[in-house]
N, C-alpha and C positions, 0 to 999 in steps of 0.2 A: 220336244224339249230342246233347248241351245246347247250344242255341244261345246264343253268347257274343256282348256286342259288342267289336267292336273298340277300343282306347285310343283316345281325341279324336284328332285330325291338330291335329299344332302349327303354329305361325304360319308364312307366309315367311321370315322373317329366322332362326327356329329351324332351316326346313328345309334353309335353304344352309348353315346351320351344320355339320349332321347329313349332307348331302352329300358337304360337304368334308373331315371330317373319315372316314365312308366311303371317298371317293376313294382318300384316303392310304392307307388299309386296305389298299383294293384292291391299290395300287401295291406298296404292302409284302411285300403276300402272294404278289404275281407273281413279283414280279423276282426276291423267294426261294425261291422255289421255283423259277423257271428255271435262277438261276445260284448258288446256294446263299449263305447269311448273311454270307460274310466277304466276298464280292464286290461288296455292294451297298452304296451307301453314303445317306446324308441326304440331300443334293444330289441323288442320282438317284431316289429316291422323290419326293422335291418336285417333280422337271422331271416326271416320269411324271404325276404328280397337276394337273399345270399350274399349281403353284401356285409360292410361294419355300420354302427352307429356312427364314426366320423364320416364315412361317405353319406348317409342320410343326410346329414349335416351340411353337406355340400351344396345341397338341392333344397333341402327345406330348412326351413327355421325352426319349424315345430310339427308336433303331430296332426294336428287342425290343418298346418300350409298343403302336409303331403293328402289331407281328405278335401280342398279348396282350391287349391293353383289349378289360375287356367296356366294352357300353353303359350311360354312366351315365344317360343320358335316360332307356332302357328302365325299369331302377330304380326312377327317381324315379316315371314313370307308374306302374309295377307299385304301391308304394306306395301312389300316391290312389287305384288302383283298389279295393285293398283295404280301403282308408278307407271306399270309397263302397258296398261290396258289404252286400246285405241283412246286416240284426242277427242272422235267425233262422238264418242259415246255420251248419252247424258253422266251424271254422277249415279244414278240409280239403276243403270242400268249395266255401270261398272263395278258397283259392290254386289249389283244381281251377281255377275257371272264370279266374281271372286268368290264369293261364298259358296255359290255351288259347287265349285271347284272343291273348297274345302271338306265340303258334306262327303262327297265321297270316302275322305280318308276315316272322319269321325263314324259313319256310318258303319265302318269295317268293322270295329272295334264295340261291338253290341254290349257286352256284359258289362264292361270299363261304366258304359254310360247308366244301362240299369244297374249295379252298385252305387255309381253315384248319386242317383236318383233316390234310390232307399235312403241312402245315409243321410244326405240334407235332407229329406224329410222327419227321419226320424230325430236331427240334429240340428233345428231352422236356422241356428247361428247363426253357422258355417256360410250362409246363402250373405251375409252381411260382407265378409271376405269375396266371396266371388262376383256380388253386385261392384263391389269398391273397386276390382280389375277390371271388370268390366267398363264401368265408367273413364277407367282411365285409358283403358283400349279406345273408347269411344273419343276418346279426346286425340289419339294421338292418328287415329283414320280420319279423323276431320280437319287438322294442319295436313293433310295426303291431299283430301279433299281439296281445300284452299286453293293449296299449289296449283291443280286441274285447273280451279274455276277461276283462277286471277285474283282471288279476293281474299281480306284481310281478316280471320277465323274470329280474332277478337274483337269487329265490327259486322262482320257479318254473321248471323245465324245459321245461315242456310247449311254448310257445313255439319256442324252439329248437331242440325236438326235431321239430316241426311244417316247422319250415322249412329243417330241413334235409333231414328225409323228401322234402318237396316239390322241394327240391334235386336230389337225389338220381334224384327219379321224371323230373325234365327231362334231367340227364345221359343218366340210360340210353336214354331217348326219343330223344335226338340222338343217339347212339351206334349206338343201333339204325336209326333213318333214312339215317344213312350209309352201313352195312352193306348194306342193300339199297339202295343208291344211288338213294335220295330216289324209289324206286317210287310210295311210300305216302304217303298224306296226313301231315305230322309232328304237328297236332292229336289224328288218332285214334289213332298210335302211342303219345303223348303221355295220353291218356285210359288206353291200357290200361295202363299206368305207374300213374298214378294208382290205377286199381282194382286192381291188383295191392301199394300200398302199402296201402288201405285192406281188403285182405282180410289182409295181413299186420297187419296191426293188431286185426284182431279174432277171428285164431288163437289 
């Protein structure tokens, strides 16, 4: 497999951030899934998280955003990763390595993902909210893209078709690491994703 490195480690003051806002995740994702969505309230996700209901607040908008929000930090880093990845690489073989990159850290964090996994299932909503970031994720890796390839996102496809493949190839990789309940390393499942898009691509 291609050895990746890992996104920079951001500051202290980012990390508590990134913590805290974690926490509430966490909190969110237990209590709903112990006692199901209409039993848990704001308040008691905040006392879980040891934090107040205004700090919840900070982070989320609602109870639904703390069991839904992707990571916007992740994003932003996946972005400058992409900025910074070699000129000579295809496009696809730059969000290859960005996202394995990433799998690494998501992969540490095993329960976070099976919790989440229950609860959207047991609450399909919620998958409505995390498709609609995703999408928009998928739009703003594709002005990344552009920039790379010279070309104008709003006339050209190829961008957007790029990153949403790439999308796509991460979905089914956590999908699939789930199913085997996280046996497998989620990078290499995550690679054959990848090489499974880019042989469909040149069928």
């Amino acid at each position: 497999m291609t050895q990746v490195a890992a996104p920079p480690e951001p500051g202290l003051r980012e990390r508590k951030k990134r913590a805290t806002r974690r926490a509430l995740q966490y909190a969110a994702l237990r209590l709903v899934a112990e006692r199901g969505m209409d039993d848990v309230t704001v308040d008691e996700i905040a006392a879980a998280a040891d934090v107040s209901p205004r700090t919840f607040f900070n982070y989320f908008a609602t109870k639904e955003d703390a069991l839904s929000a992707l990571d916007p930090d992740a994003l932003a880093e996946n972005l400058e990763a992409i900025r910074a990845r070699p000129a000579t690489e295809t496009p696809l073989q730059t969000l290859r390595e960005v996202y394995l990159a990433r799998a690494a850290r998501t992969s540490s964090d095993t329960e976070f993902w099976r919790l989440r996994a229950r609860v959207t299932r047991d609450y399909p909503h919620l998958l409505v909210t995390i498709s609609g970031a995703a999408a928009l994720a998928d739009h703003a890796v594709s002005k990344v893209l552009a920039e790379r390839m010279g070309v104008d996102p709003l006339t050209d496809p190829r961008p957007l078709l790029l990153a949403g493949a790439a999308s796509t190839a991460r979905r089914a990789a956590m999908q699939l690491w789930l199913a085997g309940d996280q046996q497998r390393d989620l990078a290499e499942v995550l690679g054959e994703c990848f090489d499974a898009v880019a042989h469909l691509a040149r069928a």
